[in-house]
C-alpha positions as CSV (number, residue, x, y, z in Angstrom):
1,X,-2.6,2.0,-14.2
2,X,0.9,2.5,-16.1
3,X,2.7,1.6,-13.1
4,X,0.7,-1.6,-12.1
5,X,-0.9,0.1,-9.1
6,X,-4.4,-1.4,-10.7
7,X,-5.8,-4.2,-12.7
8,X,-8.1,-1.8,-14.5
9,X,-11.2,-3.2,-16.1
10,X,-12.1,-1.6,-19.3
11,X,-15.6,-2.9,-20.1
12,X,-16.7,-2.5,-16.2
13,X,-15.3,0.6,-16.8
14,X,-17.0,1.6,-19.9
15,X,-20.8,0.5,-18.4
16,X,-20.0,2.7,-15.4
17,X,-19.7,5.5,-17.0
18,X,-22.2,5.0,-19.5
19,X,-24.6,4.6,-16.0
20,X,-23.3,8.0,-15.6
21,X,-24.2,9.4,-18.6
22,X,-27.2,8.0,-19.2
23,X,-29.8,11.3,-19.7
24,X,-32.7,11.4,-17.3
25,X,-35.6,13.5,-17.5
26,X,-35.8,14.7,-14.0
27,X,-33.1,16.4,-11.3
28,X,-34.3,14.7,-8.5
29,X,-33.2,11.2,-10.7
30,X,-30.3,12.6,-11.1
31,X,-29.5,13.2,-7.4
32,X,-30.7,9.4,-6.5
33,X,-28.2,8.2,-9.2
34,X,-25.2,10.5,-7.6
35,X,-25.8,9.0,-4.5
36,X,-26.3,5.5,-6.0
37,X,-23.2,5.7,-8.2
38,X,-21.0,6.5,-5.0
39,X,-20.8,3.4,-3.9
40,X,-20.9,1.5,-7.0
41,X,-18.1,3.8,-8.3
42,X,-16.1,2.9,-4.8
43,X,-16.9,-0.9,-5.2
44,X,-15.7,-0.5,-8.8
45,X,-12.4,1.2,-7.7
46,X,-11.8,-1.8,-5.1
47,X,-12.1,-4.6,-7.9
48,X,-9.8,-2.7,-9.8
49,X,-6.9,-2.5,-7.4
50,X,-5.3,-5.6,-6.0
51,X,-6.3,-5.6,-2.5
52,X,-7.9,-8.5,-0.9
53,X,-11.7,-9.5,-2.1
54,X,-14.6,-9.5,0.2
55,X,-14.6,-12.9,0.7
56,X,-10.7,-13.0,1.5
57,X,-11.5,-10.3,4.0
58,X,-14.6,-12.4,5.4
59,X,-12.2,-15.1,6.0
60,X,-9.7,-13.0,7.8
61,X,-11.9,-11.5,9.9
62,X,-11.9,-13.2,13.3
63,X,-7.8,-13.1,12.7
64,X,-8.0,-9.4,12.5
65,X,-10.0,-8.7,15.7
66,X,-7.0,-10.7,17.7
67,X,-4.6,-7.9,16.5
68,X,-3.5,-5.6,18.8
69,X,-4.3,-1.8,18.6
70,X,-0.5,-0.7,18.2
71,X,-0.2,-3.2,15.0
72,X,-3.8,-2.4,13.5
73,X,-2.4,1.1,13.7
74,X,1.0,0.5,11.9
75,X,-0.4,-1.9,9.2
76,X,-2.6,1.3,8.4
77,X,0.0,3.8,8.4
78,X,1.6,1.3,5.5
79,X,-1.5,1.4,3.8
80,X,-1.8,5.1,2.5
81,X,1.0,5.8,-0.1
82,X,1.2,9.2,0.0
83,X,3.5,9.4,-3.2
84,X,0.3,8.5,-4.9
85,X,-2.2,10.4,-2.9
86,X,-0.3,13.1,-3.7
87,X,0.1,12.5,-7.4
88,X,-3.9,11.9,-7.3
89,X,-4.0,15.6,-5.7
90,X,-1.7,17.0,-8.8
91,X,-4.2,15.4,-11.2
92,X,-7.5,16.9,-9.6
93,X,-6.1,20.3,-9.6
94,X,-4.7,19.5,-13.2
95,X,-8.6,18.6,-14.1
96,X,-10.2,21.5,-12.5
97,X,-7.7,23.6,-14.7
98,X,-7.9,22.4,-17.8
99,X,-12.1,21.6,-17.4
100,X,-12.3,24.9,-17.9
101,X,-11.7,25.0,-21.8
102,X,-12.0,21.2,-22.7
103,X,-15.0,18.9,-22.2
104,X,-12.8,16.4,-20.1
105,X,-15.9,14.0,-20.1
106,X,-15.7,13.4,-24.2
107,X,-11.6,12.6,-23.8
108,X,-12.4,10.1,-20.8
109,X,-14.9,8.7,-22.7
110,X,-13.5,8.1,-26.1
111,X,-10.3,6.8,-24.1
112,X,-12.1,4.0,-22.7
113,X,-13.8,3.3,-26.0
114,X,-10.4,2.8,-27.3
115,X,-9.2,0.4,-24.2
116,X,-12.4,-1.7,-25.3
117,X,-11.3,-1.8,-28.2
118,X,-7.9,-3.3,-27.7
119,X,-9.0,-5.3,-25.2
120,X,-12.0,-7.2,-27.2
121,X,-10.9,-10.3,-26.7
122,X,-10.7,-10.6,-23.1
123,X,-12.2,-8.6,-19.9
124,X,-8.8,-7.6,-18.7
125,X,-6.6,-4.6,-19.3
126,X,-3.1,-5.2,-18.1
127,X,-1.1,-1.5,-19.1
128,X,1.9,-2.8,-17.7
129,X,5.2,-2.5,-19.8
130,X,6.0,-6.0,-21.2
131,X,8.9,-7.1,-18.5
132,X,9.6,-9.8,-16.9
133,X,10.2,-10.4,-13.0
134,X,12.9,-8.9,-11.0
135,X,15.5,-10.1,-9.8
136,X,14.1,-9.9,-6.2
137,X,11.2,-12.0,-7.3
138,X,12.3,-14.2,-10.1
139,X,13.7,-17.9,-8.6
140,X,17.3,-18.5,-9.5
141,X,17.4,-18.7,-13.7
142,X,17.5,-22.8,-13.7
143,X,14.1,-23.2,-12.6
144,X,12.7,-22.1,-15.6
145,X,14.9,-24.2,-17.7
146,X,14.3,-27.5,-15.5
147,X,12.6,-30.5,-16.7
148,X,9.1,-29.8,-16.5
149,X,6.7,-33.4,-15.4
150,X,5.0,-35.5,-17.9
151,X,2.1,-33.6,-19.3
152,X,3.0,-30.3,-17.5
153,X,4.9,-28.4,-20.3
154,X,4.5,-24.4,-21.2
155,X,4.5,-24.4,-24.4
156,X,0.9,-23.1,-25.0
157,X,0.0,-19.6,-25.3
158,X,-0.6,-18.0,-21.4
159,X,-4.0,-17.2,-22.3
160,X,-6.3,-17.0,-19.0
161,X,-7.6,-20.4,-20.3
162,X,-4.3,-22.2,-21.5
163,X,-3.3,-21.5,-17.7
164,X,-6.5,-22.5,-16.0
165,X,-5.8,-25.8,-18.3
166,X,-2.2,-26.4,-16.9
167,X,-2.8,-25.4,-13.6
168,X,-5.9,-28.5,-13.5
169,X,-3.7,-30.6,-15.0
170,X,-0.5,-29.7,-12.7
171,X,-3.2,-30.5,-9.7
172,X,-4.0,-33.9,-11.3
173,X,-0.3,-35.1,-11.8
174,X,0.4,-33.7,-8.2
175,X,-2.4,-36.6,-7.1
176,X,-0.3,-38.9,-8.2
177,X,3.1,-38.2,-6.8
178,X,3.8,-40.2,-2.8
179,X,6.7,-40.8,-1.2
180,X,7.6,-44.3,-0.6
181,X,8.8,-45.2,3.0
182,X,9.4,-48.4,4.0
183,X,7.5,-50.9,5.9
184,X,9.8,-51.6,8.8
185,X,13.5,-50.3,9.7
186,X,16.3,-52.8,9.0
187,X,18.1,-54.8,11.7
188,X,21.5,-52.6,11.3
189,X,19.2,-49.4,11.4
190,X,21.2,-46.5,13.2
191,X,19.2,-44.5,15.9
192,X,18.8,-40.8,15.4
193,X,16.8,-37.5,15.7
194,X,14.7,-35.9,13.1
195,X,14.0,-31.9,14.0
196,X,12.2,-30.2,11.6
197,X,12.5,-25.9,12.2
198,X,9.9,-24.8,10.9
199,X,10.3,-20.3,10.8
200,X,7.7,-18.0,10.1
201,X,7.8,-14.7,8.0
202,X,12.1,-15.8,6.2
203,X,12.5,-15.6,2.5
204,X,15.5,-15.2,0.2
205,X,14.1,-11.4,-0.5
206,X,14.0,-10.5,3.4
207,X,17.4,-11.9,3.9
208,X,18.7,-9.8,0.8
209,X,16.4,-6.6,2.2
210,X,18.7,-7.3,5.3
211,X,21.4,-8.3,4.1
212,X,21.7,-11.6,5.6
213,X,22.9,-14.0,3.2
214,X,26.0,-14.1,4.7
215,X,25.2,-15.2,8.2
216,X,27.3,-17.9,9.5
217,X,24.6,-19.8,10.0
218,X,23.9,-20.8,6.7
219,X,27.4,-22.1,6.5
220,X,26.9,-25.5,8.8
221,X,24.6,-27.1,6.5
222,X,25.2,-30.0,4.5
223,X,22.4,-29.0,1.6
224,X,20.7,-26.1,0.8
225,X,17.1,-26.2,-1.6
226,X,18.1,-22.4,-3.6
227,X,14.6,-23.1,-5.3
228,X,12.0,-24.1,-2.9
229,X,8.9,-23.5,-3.2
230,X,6.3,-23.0,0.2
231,X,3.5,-22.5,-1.7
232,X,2.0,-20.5,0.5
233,X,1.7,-17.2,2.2
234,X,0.0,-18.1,5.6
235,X,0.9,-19.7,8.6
236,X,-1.8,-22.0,9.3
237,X,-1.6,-23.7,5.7
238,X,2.3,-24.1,5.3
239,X,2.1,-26.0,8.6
240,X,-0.5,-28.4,7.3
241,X,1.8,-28.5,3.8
242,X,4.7,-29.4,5.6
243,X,2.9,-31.9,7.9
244,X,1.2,-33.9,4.6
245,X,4.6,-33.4,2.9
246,X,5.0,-37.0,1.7
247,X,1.7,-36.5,-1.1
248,X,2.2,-34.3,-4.2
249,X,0.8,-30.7,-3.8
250,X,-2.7,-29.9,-3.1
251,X,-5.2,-26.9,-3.7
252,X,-6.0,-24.7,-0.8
253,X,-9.1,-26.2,-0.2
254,X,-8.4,-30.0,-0.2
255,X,-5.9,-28.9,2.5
256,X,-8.8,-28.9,4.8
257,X,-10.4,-32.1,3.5
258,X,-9.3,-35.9,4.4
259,X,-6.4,-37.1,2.7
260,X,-4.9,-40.4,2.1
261,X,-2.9,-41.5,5.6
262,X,0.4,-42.2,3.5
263,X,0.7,-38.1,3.3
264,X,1.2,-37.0,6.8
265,X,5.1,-37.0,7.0
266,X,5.6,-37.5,10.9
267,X,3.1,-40.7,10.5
268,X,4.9,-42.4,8.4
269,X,7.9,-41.7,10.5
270,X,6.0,-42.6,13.9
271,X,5.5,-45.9,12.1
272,X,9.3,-46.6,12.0
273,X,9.6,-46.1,15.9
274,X,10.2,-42.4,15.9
275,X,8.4,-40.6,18.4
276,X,6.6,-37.7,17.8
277,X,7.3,-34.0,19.5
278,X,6.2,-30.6,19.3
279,X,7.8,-27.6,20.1
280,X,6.8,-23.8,19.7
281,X,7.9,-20.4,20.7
282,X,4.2,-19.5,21.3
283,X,0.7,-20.8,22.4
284,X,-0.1,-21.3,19.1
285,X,-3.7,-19.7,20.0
286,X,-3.8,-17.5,17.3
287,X,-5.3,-18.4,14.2
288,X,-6.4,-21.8,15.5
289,X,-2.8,-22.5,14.2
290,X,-2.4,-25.3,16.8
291,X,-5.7,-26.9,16.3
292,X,-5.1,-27.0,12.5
293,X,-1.9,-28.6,13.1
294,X,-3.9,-31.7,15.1
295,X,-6.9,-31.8,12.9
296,X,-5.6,-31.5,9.9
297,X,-1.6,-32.2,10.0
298,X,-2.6,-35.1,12.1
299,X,0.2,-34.2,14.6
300,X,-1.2,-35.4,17.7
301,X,2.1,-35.6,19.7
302,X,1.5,-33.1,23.5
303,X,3.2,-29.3,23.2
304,X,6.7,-29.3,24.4
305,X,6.6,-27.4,28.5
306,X,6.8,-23.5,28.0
307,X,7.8,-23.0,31.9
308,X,10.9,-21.2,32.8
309,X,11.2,-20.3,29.3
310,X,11.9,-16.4,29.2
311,X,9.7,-13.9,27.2
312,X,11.3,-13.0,24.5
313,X,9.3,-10.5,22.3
314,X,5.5,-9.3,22.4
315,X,3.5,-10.7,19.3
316,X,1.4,-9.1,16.9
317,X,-2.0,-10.2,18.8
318,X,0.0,-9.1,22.3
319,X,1.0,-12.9,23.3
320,X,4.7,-14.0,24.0
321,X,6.8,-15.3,22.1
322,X,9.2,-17.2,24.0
323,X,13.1,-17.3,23.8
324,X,14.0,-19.6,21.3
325,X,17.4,-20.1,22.4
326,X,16.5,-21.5,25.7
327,X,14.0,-23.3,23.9
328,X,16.3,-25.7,21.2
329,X,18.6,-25.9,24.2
330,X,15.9,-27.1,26.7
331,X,15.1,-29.6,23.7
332,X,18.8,-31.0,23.3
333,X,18.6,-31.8,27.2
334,X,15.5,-33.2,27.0
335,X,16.9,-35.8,24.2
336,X,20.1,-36.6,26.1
337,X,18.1,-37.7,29.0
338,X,15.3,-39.6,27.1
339,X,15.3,-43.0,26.1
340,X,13.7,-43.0,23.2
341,X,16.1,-43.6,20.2
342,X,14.4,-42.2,17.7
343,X,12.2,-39.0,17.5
344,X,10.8,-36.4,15.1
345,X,10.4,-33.2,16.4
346,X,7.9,-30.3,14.5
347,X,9.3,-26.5,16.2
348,X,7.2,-23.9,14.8
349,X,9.1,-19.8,15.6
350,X,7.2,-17.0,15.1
351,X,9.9,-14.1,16.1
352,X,10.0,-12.8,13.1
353,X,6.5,-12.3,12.3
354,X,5.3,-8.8,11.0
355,X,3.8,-6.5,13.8
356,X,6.4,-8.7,16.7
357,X,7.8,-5.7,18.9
358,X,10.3,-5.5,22.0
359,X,9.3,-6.4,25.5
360,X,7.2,-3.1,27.2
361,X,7.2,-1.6,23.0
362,X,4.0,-0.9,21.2
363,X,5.9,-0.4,18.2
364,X,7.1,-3.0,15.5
365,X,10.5,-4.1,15.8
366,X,13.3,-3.5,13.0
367,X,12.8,-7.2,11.6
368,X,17.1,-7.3,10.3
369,X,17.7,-7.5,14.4
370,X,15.3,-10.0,15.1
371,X,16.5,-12.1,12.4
372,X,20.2,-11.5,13.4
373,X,19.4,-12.8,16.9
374,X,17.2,-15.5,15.5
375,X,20.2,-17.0,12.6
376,X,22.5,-16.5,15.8
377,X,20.6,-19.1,18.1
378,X,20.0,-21.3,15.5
379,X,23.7,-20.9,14.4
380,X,25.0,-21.5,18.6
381,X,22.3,-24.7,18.5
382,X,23.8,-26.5,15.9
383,X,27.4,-25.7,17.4
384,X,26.5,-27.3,20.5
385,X,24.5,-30.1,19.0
386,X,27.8,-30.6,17.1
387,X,29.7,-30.9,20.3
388,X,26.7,-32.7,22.1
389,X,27.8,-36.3,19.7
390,X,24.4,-36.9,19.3
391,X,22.8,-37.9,16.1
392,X,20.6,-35.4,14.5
393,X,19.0,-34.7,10.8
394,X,18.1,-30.8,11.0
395,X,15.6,-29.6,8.2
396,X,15.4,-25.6,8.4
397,X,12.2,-24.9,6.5
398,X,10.1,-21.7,6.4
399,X,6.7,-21.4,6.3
400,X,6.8,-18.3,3.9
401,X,8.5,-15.0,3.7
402,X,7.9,-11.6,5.8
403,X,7.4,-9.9,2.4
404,X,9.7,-6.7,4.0
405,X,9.8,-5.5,0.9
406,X,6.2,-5.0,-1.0
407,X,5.4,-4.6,-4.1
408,X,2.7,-3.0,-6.4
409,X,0.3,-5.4,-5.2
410,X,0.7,-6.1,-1.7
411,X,2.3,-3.6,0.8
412,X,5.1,-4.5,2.8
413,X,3.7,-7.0,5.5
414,X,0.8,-8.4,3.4
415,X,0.6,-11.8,2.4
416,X,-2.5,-12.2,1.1
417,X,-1.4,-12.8,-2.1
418,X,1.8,-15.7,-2.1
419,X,3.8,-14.0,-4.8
420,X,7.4,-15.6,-5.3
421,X,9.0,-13.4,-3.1
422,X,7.1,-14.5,-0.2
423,X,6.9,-18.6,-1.4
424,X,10.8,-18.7,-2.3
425,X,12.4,-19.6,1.0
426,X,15.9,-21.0,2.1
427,X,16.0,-24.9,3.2
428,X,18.9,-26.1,4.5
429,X,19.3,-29.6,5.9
430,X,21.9,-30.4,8.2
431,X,23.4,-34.0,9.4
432,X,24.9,-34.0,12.9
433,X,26.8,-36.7,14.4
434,X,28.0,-38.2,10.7
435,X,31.3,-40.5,11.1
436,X,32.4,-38.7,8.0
437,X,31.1,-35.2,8.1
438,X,30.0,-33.4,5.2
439,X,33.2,-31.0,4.4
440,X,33.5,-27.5,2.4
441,X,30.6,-25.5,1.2
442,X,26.8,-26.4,1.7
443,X,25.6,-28.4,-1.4
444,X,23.3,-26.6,-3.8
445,X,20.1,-27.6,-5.3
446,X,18.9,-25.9,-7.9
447,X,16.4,-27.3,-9.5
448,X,12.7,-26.3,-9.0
449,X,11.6,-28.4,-5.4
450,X,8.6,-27.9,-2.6
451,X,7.6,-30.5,0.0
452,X,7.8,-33.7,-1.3
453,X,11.4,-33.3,-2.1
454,X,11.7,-32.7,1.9
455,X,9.5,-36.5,2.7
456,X,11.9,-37.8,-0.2
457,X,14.8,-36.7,1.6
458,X,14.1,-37.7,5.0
459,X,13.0,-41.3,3.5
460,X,16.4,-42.0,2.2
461,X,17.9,-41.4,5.5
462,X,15.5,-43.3,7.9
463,X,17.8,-46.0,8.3
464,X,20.5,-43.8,9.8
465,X,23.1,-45.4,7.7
466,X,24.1,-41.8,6.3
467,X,25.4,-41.1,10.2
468,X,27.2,-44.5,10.3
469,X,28.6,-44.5,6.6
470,X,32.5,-44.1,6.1
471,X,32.2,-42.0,3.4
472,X,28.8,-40.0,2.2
473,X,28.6,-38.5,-0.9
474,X,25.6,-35.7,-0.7
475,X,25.2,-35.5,-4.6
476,X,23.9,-38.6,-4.4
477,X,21.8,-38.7,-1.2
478,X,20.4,-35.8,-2.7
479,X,20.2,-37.0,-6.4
480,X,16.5,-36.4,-8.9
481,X,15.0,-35.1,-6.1
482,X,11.2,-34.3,-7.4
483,X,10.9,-31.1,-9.1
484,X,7.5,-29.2,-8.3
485,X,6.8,-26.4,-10.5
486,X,6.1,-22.7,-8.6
487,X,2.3,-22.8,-8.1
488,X,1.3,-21.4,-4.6
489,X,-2.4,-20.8,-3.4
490,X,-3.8,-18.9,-0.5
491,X,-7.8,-18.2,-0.1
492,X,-8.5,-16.2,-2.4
493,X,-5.5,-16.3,-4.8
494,X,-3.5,-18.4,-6.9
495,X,0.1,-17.5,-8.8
496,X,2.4,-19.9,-10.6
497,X,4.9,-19.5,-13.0
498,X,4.5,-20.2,-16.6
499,X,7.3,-19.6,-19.2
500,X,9.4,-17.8,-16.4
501,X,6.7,-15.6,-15.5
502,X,4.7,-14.7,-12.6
503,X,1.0,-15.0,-13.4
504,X,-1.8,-14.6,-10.8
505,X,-5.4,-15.1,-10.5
506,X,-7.8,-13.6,-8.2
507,X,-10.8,-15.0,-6.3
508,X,-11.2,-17.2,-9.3
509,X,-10.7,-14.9,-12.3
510,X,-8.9,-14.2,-15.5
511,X,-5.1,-14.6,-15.0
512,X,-3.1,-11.4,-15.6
513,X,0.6,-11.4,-15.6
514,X,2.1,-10.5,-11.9
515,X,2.7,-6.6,-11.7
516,X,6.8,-5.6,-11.9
């Protein structure tokens, strides 16, 4: 509990064991409630940890029974943590030592009596050490300090109601918030491309775990988001996010509800005469990932052809994932022969996904190579889109991080839970073919965005004047960009952060403070 490994309940706790102690008159009563108690007492355990609810694991079901038998295998192997089952051993023999002069019972009692106690005023019992995130998780320091919305300040206690209160109220003023595009192009409009890259499973955290930062690639663009904000941990919803970018943020459930037509980014863009593509490294099977992307993201437009494209890697679920170099250069060719002068293109990679292994392997790949051959196709793309003359706005956006590293939480893999290391990702935004290219370093944005700052963005470039511009000054393209503040949702789980802290709320619960 000391260490965050569980979000004990003290009162839950305290009834158990008062179930326990209860006198009966009879031994066969008291072998009914042994037997009874066993699963109670194992039910009890589970809420008190931080792994996934019931209905969470209801929900994941059908995705679990496409994994393959080689990654069901290795997610359990990263289950057990044997430091603990080992110090759990220590304590059991340390019990059956000491039970021998001390009634243990009366010390466990009296100690949960006490927790009770302390905790009167609420259910929870967080034992953690007052600290505050780590650097691994924490955005970059300016986030906390930006400009909060109207009516979305932190100064209020963070009781479990004072953030229940915000977190309506950041929903509400999220309603509100649209990006405006225009009604038609102008007449000195310039022609260009739009390709959105949209990676699975790459966070700031998994590029520090793997060293990455560094990569080349991340020198060609022309503005990098430092504080985004996905806002999720699953594929299937960050698609639908980033396809209804140009509305404010939404709950998890309204994601799968109607919304107003004015959000779906690549609609508003079809209505300015760009056409609509779709490219992926997969079949987009799993997950109903693909369907979701139709029925809900309201991208309509056919999947780009898959044939002659060479196999790559093996999934998780055992389905290729195709080679993405081939694939952006198979794209490039199809846009030099097309005549279409506009397009936006969605391009969805999963290479990096947890439980993706070598052609012929049953084992997971080491995800620092796979990333290293991923940044170096993307990096070789934009080179010889560069050289290619053509016109091109390239928006690298992930759908969420890999989570390489866990935490006490969430074990190294799991999502589950879309804690800031797994929502903060690296956008960069690239703009090929400019008459005055963007020189020096990639400009930084620090302030707290998500998606609408990417619909904002792409809105104040429609016209293609930023391509035909003798001079363009990326300050100001990229100038009061709207700030969202950190809230991210999956299923089953909610954390945002309030006064530069994590805080998280489970299957809707009390709020405790994220676990360091």
């Amino acid at each position: 509990m000391w260490y965050g490994y569980l979000n004990f309940h003290a009162l839950s706790n305290l009834v158990f064991l008062a179930w326990l102690l209860f006198p009966l008159p009879s031994r066969r009563l008291h072998r009914i409630r042994h037997w009874v108690s066993v699963p109670i007492g194992f039910a009890l355990f589970w809420h008190d940890t931080w792994l996934p609810g019931m209905d969470s694991i209801m929900s994941q079901g059908s995705q679990l029974a496409g994994f393959s038998a080689a990654y069901l295998l290795d997610l359990l192997e990263r289950f057990i943590n044997w430091e603990m089952i080992g110090a759990g051993f220590v304590l059991l023999v340390l019990y059956m030592f000491i039970a021998q002069w001390i009634r243990v019972t009366v010390l466990v009692s009296l100690m949960l009596i006490w927790l009770n106690v302390l905790t009167i005023a609420g259910p929870e019992m967080n034992l953690l050490p007052s600290k505050t995130a780590t650097p691994e998780v924490a955005l970059n320091d300016k986030a906390s300090t930006a400009k909060a919305p109207d009516g979305l300040d932190q100064s209020a206690p963070p009781t479990s109601a004072n953030l229940t209160s915000w977190l309506n109220r950041f929903y509400d003023s999220e309603r509100q918030r649209v990006t405006h595009f225009p009604d038609a192009l102008p007449a000195d409009s310039q022609p260009f491309d739009i390709l959105v890259i949209n990676i699975c499973s790459l966070s700031w955290s998994d590029m520090d775990v793997a060293q990455l930062r560094d990569h080349p690639l991340w020198k060609h663009f022309d503005i990098v988001l430092n504080n985004y904000n996905s806002a999720t941990g699953y594929s299937g919803p960050a698609g639908i996010r980033l396809l209804r970018a140009s509305c404010g943020q939404t709950s998890h459930t309204n994601l799968y509800k109607p919304t107003d037509q004015r959000c779906y980014l690549f609609d508003n863009l079809a209505k300015l005469g760009f056409k609509q593509e779709l490219m992926m490294d997969h079949t987009g099977v799993f997950g109903n990932y693909l369907k979701e992307l139709r029925e809900e993201g309201n991208l309509q437009a056919p999947l780009m052809s898959q044939a002659g494209i060479a196999p790559e890697l093996t999934s998780f679920d055992g389905s290729t994932v195709f080679n993405d170099g081939q694939l952006m250069q198979r794209w490039l060719d199809d846009r030099t022969k097309s005549s279409d002068a506009r397009s936006a293109t969605f391009y969805n990679l999963i290479p990096l996904h947890d439980g993706t292994r070598e052609l012929g392997s049953t084992r997971t790949a080491e995800w620092q190579p796979r990333a290293k051959v991923l940044f170096d196709q993307l990096d070789t793309f934009l080179t010889n889109l560069e050289k290619s003359g053509r016109r091109v706005m390239v928006v690298v956006v992930p759908e969420h991080g890999a989570a390489l590293q866990g935490d006490k939480m969430q074990m190294s893999g799991l999502r589950d839970i879309p804690s800031p290391s797994i929502t903060h990702v690296p956008v960069g935004i690239k703009f090929v073919g400019m008459k005055a290219p963007h020189q020096g370093q990639p400009l930084t944005i620090d302030t707290p965005t998500s998606l609408l700052a990417i619909s904002e963005i792409v809105s104040r470039v429609v016209d293609g004047q930023v391509f035909n511009a003798p001079n363009v000054n990326m300050s100001v393209l990229a100038d009061n960009l709207p700030q969202s503040p950190v809230v991210s949702e999956n299923d089953n789980a909610v954390v945002m952060m309030y006064q530069g802290k994590p805080w998280i709320r489970l299957n809707g619960g009390d709020w405790v403070a994220y676990p360091q």
